[in-house]
Backbone bond lengths (Angstrom), bond angles and torsions (degrees), N, CA, C in turn:
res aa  C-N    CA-C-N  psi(-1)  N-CA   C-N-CA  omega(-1)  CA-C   N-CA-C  phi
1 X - - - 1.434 - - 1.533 111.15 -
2 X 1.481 111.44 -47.44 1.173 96.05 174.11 2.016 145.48 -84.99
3 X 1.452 92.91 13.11 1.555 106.76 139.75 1.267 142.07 -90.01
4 X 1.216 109.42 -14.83 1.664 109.52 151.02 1.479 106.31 -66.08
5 X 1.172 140.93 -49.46 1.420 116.80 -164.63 1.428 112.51 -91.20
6 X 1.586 128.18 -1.47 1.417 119.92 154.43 1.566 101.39 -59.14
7 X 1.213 107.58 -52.58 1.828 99.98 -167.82 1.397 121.66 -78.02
8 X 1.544 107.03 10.70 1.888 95.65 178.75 1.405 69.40 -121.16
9 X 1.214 157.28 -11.29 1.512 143.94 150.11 1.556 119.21 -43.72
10 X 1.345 104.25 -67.69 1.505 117.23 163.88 1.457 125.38 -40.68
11 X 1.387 120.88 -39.99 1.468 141.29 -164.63 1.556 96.45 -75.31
12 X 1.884 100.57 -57.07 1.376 108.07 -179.16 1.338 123.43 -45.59
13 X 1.502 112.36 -57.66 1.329 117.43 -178.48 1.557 136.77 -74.79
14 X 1.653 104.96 -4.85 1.611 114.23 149.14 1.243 122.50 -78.95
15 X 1.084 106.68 -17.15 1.847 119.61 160.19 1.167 130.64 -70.35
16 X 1.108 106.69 -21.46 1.618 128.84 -178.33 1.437 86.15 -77.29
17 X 1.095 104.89 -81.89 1.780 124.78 -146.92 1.391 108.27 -62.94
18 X 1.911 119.67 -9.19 1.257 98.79 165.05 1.798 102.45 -105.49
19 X 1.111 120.40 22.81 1.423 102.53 179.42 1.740 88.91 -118.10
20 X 1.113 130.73 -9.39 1.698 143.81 171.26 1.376 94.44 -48.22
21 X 1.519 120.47 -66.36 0.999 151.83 -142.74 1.556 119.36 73.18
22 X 1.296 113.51 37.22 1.358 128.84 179.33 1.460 106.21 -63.12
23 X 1.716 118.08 -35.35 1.421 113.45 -159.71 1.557 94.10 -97.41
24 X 1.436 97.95 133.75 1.575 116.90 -158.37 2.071 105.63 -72.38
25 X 1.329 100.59 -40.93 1.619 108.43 168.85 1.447 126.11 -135.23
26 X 1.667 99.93 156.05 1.103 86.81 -162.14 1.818 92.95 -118.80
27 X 1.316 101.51 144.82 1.850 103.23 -173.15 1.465 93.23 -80.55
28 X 1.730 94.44 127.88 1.698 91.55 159.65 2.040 94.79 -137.71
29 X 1.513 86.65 157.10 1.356 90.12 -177.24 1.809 98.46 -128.15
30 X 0.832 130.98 98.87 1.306 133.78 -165.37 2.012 106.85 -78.56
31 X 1.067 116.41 -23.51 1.789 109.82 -175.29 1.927 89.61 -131.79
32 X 1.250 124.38 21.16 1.352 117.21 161.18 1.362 137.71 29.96
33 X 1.500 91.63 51.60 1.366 121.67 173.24 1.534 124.42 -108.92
34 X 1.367 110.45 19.71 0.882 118.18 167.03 1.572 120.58 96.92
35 X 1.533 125.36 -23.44 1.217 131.30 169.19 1.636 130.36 -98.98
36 X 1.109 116.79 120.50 1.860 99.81 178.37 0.804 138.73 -35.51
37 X 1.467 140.06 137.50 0.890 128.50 179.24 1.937 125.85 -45.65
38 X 1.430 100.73 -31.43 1.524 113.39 -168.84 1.922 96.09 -83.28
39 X 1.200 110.16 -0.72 1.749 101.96 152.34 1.089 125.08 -122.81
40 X 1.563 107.63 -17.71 1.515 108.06 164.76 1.201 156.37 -82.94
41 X 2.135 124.55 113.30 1.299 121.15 -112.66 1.639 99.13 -80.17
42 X 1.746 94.85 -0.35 1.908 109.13 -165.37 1.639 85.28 -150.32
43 X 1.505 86.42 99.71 1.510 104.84 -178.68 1.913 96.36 -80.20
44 X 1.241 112.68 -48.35 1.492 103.92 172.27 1.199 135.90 -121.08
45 X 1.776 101.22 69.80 1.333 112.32 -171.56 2.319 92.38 -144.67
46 X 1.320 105.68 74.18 1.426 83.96 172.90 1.257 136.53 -20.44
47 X 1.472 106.66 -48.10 1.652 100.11 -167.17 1.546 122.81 -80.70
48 X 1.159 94.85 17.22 1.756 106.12 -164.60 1.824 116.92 -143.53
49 X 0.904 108.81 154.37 1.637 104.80 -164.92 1.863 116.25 -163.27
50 X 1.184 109.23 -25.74 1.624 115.74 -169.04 1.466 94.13 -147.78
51 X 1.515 114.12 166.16 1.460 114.86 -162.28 1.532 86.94 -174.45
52 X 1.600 115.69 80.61 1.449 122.04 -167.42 1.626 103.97 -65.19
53 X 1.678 114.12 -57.96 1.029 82.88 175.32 1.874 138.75 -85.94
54 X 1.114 99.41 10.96 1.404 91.71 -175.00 1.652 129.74 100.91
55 X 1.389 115.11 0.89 1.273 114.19 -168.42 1.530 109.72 -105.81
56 X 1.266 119.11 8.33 1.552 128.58 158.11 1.150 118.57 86.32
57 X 1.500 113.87 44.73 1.612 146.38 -161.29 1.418 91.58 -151.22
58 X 1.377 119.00 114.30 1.478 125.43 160.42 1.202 111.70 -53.30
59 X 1.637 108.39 163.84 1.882 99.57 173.40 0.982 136.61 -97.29
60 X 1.386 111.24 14.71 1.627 132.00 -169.72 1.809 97.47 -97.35
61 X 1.621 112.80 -24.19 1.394 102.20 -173.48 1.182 114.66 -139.60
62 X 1.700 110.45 25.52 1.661 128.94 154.95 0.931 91.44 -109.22
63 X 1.835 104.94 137.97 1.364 132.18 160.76 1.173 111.23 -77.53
64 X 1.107 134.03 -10.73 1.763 100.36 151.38 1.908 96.46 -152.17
65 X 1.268 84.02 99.16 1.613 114.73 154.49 1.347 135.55 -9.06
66 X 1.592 102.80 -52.45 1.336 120.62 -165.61 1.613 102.19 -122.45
67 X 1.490 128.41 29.09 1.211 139.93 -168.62 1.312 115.52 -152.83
68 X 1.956 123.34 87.31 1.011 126.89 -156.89 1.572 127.10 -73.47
69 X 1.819 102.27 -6.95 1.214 122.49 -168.32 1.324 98.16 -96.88
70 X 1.193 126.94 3.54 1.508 112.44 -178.10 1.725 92.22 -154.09
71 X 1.611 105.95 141.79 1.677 106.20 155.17 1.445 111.46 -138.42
72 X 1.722 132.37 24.70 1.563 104.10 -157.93 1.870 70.31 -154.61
73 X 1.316 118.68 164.99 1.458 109.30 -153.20 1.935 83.46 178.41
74 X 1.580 111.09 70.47 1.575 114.92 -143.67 1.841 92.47 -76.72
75 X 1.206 107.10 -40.10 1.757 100.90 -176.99 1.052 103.06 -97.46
76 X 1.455 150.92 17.81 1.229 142.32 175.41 1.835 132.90 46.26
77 X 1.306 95.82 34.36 1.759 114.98 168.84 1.380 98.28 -81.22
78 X 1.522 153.00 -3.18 1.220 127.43 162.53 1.531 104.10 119.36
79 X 1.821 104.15 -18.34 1.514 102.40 -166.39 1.387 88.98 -101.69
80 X 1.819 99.23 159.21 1.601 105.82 176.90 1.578 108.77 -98.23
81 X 1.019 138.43 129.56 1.697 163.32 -129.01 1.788 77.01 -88.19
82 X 0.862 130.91 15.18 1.590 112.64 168.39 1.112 99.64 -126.81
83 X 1.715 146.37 0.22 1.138 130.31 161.67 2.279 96.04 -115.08
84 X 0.868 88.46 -18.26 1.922 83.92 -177.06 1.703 114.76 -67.84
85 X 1.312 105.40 121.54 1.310 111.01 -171.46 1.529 97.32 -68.98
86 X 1.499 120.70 -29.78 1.504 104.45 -164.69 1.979 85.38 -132.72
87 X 1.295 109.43 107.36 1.607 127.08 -165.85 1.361 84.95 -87.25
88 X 1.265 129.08 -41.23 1.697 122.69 -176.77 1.309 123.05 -99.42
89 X 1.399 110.88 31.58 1.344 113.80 -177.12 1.610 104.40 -146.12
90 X 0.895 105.45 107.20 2.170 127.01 -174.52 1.752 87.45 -51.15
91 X 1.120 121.11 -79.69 1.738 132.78 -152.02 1.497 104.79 -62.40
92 X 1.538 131.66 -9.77 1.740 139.76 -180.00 1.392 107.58 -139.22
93 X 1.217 111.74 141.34 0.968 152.13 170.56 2.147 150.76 -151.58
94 X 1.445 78.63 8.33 1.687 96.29 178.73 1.414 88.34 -155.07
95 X 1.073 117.39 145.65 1.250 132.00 151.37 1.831 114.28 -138.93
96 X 1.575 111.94 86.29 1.384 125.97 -175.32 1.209 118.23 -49.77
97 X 1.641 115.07 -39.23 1.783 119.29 -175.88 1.379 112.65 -71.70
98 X 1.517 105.08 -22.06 1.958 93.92 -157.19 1.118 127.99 100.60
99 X 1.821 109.62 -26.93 1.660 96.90 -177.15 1.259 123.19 -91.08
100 X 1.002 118.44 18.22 1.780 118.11 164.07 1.167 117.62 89.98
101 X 1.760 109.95 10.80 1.459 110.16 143.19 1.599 124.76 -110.81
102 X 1.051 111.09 155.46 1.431 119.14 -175.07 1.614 113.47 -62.32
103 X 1.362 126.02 141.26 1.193 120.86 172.38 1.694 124.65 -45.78
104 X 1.332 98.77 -37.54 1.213 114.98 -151.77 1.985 87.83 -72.73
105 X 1.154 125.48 -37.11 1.570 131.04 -179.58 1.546 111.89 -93.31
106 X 1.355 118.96 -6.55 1.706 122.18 -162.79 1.622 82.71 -113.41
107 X 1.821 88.46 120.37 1.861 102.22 165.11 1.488 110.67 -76.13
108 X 1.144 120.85 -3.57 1.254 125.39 -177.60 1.832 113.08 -123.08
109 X 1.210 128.39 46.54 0.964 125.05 -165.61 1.557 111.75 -51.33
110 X 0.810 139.08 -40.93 1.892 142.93 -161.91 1.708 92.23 -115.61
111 X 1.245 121.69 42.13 1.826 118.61 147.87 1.353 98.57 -165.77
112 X 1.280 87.47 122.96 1.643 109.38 -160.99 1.914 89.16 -86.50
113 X 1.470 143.50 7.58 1.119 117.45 176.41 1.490 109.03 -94.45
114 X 1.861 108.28 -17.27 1.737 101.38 168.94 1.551 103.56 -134.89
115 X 1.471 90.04 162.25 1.349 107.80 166.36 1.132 134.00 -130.59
């Protein structure tokens, strides 16, 4: 018997203290992903929460996280679509001569009259 009334004691007095207004904050998680709102950098965006570097791309859906000059990486060769000459093409990504093939396919990479 007398653990039931520690725990409807206990029960009681967190009841108290949030209608007191004793308890100083209150957790809200507004897109229920698990982080508060008061850390979360996308209070209503589930899939997203922190944004290490700062460029206003969560890090769950920038390709590179820790690289403020780039977040979107469309064919997934590793390069970020603001330095990749060919963003839709996995196998290129530089093309040194100019002529509009990729190094990686041009036998002549540095003379742009062959390839």
């Amino acid at each position: 018997m007398t653990k039931k009334i520690i725990v409807v004691v206990g029960i009681s007095l967190i009841l108290a203290m949030g209608l007191c207004g004793c308890v100083d904050e209150v957790v809200e998680d507004t897109d229920g992903d698990g982080y508060n709102n008061d850390v979360d950098l996308f209070p209503d965006d589930s899939t997203e929460w922190e944004d290490t570097d700062d460029d206003g791309y969560g890090d769950n859906s920038d390709a590179f996280p820790t690289d403020a000059s780039e977040h979107l990486d469309s064919d997934g060769d590793g390069v970020g679509d603001n330095v990749d000459v060919f963003p839709d093409d996995p196998t290129e990504w530089v093309d040194s001569d100019g002529d509009g093939y990729g190094d990686n396919s041009d036998a002549f990479p540095d003379d742009p009259t062959q390839h």
